[in-house]
N, C-alpha and C positions, 0 to 999 in steps of 0.2 A: 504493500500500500504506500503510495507518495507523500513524503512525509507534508506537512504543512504550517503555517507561520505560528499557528500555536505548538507543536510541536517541537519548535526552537525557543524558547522560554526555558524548558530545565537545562538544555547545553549552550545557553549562552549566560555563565556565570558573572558576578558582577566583577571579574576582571577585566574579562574579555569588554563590559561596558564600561571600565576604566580606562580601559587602552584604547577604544574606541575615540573616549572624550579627550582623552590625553593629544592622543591626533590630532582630528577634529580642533579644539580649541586653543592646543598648542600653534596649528598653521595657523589660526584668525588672530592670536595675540601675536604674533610675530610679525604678520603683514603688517596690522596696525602698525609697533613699534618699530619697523621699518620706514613707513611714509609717514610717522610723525613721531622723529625723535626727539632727546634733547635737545638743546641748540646749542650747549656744551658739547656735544659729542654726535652730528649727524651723522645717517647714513650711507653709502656709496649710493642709493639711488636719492638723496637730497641733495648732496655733494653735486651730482652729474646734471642737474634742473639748471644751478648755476651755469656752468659752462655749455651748458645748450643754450642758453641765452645770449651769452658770448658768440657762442657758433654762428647765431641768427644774426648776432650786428655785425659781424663782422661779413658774413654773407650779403647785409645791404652793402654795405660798402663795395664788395669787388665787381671788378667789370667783367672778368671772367667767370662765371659760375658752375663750370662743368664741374668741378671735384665734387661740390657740395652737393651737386646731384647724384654723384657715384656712392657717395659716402649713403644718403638716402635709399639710393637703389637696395645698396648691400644693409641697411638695417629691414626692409623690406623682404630682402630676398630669406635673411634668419626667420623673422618671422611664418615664413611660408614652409622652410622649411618645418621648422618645427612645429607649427600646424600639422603638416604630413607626416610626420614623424608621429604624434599624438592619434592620428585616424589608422595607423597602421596597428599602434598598441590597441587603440580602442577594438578593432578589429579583431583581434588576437585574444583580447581576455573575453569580446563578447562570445568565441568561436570557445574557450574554456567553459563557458557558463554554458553554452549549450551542450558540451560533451564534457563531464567533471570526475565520468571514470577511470580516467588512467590518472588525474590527480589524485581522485581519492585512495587508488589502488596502494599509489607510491606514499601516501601519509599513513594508508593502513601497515602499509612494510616497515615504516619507522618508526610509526608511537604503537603499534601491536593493539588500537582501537578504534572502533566504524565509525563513521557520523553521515546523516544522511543528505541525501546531494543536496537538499535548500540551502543546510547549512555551508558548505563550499561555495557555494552562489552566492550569496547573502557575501563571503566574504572577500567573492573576486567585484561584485557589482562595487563597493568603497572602494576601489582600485580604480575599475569602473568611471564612478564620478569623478575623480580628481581627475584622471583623464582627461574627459569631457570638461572639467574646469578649464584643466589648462588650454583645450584647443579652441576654445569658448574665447579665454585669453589673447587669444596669438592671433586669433582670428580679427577680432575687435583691434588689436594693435596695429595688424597690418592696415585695416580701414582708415583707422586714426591717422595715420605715416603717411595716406595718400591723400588725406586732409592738408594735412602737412606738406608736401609736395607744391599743391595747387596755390597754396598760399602763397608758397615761396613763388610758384612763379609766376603769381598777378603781384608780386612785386616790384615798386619802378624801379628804371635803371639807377634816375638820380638820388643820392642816398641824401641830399636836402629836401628831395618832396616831402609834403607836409604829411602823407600817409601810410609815411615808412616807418614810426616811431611805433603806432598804435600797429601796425600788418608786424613790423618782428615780435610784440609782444603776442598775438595771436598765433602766429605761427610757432611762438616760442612755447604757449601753451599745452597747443595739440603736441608738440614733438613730446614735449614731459609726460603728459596723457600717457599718448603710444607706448613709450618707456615704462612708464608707471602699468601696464597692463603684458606689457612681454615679462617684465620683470615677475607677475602675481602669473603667467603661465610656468614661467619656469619654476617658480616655487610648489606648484601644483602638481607638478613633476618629481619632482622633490620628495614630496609626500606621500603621491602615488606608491614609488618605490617602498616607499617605508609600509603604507598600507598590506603590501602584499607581503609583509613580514607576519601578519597574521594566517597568514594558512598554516604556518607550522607553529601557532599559538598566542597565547594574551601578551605573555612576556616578552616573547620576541618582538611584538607590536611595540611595546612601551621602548624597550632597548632600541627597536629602531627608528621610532617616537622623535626620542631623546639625540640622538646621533643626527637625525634629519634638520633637528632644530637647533642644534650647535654645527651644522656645517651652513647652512643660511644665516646664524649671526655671524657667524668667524668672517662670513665672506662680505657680511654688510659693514662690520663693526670692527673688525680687529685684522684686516685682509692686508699684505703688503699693498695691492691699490691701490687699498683708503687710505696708507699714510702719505705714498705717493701724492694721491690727489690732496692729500690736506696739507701739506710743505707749501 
């Protein structure tokens, strides 16, 4: 008989909904604390708002613009990639969730105990979403970046027009946006990984909980970089 949603209530103990939260709320306090740090001590993606900003004035300024178009191309092109990059996983775990026997078989070999397929499901689907977050993410960024683009180039040549000041802070906007949303796909990713530390249990969730969310501050907070950028 097929097991069903009430059926996963006794084998989903309250660690596994510790680990769960731990995830879960550990990726939401982090984004936060990423896009609104101290101001003692910003992050590489506050750091990098600044010098986009730069990027843009200094883009009215020149007469030649191709670089700053290539430079745009190629954060576009990241984007896309890893968009496809996230629909191939997506792919992948949903192609698990619909055949979860040869997973379960190989978990049955190692902990020497059954669980029934909902419950494997239930625990690729949290994979699953962050997935679908991230290409959610990347997708929206690349959008943004071509916002971006267009701006830059209904911008006049003459960098005294009077509607150069207010078009870089706008374009300056969208580009941080874009940024600020490739940045929350790739951390989605992130998390993904660590998600799928739960099929082999609660604990390994939380251990790689814990690991996911000290290698996303190291790299916002304490990264050679960010000290680079902040000199």
């Amino acid at each position: 008989m097929p097991a069903t949603f009430a059926d996963l209530a006794p084998l989903l103990t309250l660690l596994d909904l510790a680990a769960v939260l731990l995830l879960v709320g550990g990726a939401w306090i982090i984004g936060w604390r990423i896009e609104h740090p101290a101001s003692s001590r910003p992050s590489v993606t506050v750091m990098m708002a600044d010098h986009r900003l730069a990027w843009m004035q200094r883009f009215a300024e020149r007469d030649n613009r191709i670089f700053d178009s290539q430079i745009l191309a190629n954060l576009r092109q990241s984007t896309t990639f890893f968009a496809s990059s996230c629909l191939l996983a997506i792919g992948g775990v949903l192609a698990l969730i619909g055949n979860v026997e040869p997973l379960a078989g190989l978990a049955e070999e190692l902990h020497a105990d059954a669980a029934p397929t909902l419950l494997w499901q239930l625990k690729l689907v949290l994979v699953a979403l962050f997935l679908a977050q991230a290409f959610l993410r990347f997708v929206w960024s690349n959008r943004v970046f071509g916002y971006c683009a267009v701006l830059m180039g209904a911008m006049p040549n003459e960098p005294d027009h009077p509607e150069v000041p207010a078009m870089v802070q706008r374009a300056t906007q969208l580009n941080v946006r874009a940024a600020i949303n490739f940045n929350r796909g790739l951390r989605a990713m992130y998390f993904a990984l660590g998600a799928a530390a739960w099929l082999v249990g609660p604990i390994p969730l939380m251990v790689a909980s814990v690991f996911s969310l000290w290698v996303v501050w190291s790299r916002e907070f304490t990264s050679i970089p960010r000290d680079i950028l902040s000199r």
